[in-house]
N, C-alpha and C positions, 0 to 999 in steps of 0.2 A: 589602389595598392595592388601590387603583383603576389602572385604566390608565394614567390620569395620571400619578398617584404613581411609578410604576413607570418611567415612563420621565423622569421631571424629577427621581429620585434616581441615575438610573443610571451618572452621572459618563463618559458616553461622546458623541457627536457624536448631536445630535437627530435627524437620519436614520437612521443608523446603529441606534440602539438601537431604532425606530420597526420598522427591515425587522426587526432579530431576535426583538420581540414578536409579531411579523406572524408570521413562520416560525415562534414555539413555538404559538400559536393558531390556526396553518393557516390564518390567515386574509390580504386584504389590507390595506395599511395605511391606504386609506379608513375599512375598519370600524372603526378604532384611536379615529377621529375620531368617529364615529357613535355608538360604544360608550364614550364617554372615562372614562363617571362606572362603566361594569360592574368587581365588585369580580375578579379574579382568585384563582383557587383555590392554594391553596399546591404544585403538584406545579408549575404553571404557572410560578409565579412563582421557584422554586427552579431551574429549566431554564432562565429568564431569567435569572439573576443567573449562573448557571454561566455562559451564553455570556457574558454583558457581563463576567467574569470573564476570559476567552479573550481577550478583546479587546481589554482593557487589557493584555494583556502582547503587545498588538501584531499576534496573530492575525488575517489578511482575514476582512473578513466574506463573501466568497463561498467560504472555505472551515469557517468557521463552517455556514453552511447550504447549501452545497451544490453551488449552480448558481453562475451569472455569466449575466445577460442579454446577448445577440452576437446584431446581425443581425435583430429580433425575434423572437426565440426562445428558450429558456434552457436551459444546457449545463452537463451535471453536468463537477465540477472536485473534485479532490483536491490535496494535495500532491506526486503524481506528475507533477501535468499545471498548466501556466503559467497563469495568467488570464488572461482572454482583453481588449486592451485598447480604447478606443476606437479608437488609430490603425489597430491590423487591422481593425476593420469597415468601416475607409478602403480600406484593403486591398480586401478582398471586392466592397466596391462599384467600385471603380475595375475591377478585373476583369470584371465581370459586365454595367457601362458599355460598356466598351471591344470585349469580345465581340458584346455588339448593334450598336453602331455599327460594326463593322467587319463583319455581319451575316453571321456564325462559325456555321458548323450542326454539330450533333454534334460537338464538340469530345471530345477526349482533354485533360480535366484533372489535372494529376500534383501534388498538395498533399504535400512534401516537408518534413517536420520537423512534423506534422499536429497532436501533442499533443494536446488534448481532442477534438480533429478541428472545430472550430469554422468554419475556411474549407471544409476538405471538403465536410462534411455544409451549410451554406452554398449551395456551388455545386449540388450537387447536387439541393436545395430548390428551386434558381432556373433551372435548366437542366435542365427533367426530359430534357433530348435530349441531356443530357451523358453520357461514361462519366469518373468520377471513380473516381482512384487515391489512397489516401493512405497516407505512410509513415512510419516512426518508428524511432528504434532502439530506445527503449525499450518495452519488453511492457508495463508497469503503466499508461503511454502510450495505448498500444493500446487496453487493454483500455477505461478509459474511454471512447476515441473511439469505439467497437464500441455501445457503450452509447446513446452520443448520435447514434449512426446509427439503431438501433431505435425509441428512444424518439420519434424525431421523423420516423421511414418516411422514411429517403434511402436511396439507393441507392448505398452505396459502397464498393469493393473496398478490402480495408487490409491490406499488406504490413511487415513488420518487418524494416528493411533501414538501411545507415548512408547516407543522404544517395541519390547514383546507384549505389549499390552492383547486382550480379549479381541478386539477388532480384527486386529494383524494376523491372528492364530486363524480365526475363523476364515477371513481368507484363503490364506493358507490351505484351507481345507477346501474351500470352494474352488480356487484355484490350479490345484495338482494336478497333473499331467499326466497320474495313473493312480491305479487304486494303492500301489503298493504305500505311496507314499500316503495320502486321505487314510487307510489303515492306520497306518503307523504314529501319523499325528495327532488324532481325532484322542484320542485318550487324554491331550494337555488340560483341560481346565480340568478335569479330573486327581491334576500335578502325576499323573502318569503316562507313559509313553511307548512302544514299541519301536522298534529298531525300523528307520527308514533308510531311504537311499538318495544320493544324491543333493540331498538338502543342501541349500550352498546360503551364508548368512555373511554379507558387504556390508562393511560400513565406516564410515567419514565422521565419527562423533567428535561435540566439541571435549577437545583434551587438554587446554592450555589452564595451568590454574591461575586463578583470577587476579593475584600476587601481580601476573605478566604486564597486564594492563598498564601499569605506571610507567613502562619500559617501550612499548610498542609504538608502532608510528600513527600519528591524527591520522593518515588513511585508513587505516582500519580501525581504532577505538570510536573514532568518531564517524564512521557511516555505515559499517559492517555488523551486523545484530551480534550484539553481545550474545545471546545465546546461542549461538553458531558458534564461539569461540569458547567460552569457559565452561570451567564443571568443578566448580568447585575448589578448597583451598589448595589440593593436591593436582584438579585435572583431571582426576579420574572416576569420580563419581559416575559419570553416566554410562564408561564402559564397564566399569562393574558391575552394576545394576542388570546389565543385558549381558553378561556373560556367566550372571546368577540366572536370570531368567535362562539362558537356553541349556545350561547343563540339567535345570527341572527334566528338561528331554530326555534325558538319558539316551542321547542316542548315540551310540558308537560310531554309526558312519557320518555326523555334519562336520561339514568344513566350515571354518569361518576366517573372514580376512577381515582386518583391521589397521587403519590407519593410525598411528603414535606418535607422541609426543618422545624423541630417543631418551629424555632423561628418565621415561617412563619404563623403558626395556624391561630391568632385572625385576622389576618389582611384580611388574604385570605377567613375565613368563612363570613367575612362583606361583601368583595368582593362577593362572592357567593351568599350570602342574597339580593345584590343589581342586578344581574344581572338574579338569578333563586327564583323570591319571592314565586314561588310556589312548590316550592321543598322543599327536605326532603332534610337537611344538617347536616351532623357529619362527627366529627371528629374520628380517629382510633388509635390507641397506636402500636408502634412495641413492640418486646421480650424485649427491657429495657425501657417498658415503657414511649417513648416520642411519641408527636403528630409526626404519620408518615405520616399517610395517611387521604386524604381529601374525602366525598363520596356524591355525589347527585344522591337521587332516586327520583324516580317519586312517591315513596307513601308518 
């Protein structure tokens, strides 16, 4: 059976079956096109049919092979760790914008709920004058993002801690990139804090509420860690919990960036309004224009 053949009997989405022929021949899927009429050997073609096999029963195909392109770069994903979507590379660039225009040196980046570590190892790519944190409660979590830190030489410290937990702080503290900020923080378990700089707090928490599940596609109910996705009956349970956790700070100057659920918007900027009166609050739009992302600066 030819290339062709191969992928015009494969009963799956012509892309789709395109990248998994590419993955079982190591190859890209230009050469698919260049090679169309080469016959495939039978070990080839049997490892093909397996995965288009996976696939029809609804398995992703970036956990099929492996990775998920994020950012331009590509970050190994399992079923421990969430796929990484386009609206988080919204994410990562509005961050990473918004740091230069506000011309942020040595930032203390804290990537909270990091899973494949995708915005981490990200920032850390793009800021080689960052110190970047990222944390997780789950180890299997971890261990990936540890991976996708190596493979791609960033430079990121990673903590297995629930959300602001004691771990994460201490870090933090170990962590900082000058005294002013070690000062400034060193006061939290205390539930007290002084005024730091630059503190910058990312994160990708699950926001869908659990209602959704009945709605969604078998690709993702069924291979995708549920708790990567929900939070509860609202959705918002876990961004609330870490946006109580970080106002404890009282620190006038943290920024935070958050990814959202848009039906989430008004409810969450009130929240925000009640918890940071003295911050700068807006909202952000993704590429189809819905409320994605949530952002408090200190100007």
């Amino acid at each position: 059976m030819t290339i062709t053949q191969a992928l015009k009997t494969s009963k799956i989405d012509p892309r789709e079956a395109e990248l998994l022929l590419a993955y079982v021949l190591k190859q890209d899927r230009a050469y698919l096109r260049t090679h169309n009429n080469d016959v495939l050997s039978l070990p080839v073609l049997r490892r093909f049919k397996t995965l288009v096999g996976r696939r029809l029963k609804h398995e992703p195909v970036a956990y099929l092979v492996g990775y998920q392109p994020f950012c331009g770069h590509d970050f190994l994903v399992n079923r421990s760790t969430l796929i990484p979507r386009p609206e988080t590379e919204g994410l990562a660039e509005l961050v990473i914008a918004e740091l230069k225009r506000r011309r942020v040196k040595c930032p203390l980046i804290v990537d909270v709920g990091t899973g494949s570590g995708c915005l981490a190892v990200t920032f850390a790519l793009a800021r080689r004058d960052a110190t970047v944190i990222a944390s997780d409660v789950s180890d299997k979590a971890l261990a990936v993002a540890k991976k996708n830190a190596r493979r791609l030489k960033a430079d990121v410290t990673f903590v297995q801690d629930s959300l602001l937990g004691d771990k994460l702080v201490r870090r933090i503290i170990t962590e900082s990139p000058n005294d002013r900020i070690t000062k400034g923080i060193t006061k939290l378990l205390n539930d007290k804090i002084t005024k730091t700089p630059d503190l910058v707090f990312v994160s990708n928490l699950p926001y869908l509420p659990s209602s959704d599940k009945k709605n969604m596609m078998p690709d993702v109910t069924g291979y995708e860690p549920s708790t990567a996705l929900f939070a509860g009956k609202e959705g918002m349970s876990l961004i609330e919990k870490l946006f109580r956790q970080i106002s404890r700070l009282d620190v006038g100057c943290v920024s935070i960036f958050l990814e959202i659920d848009p039906r989430q918007s008004a409810e969450l900027k009130e929240l925000t309004r009640e918890l940071f009166p003295m911050q700068q609050i807006s909202i952000k739009q993704d590429l189809c224009g819905r409320d994605r992302y949530l952002i408090i600066n200190r100007e």
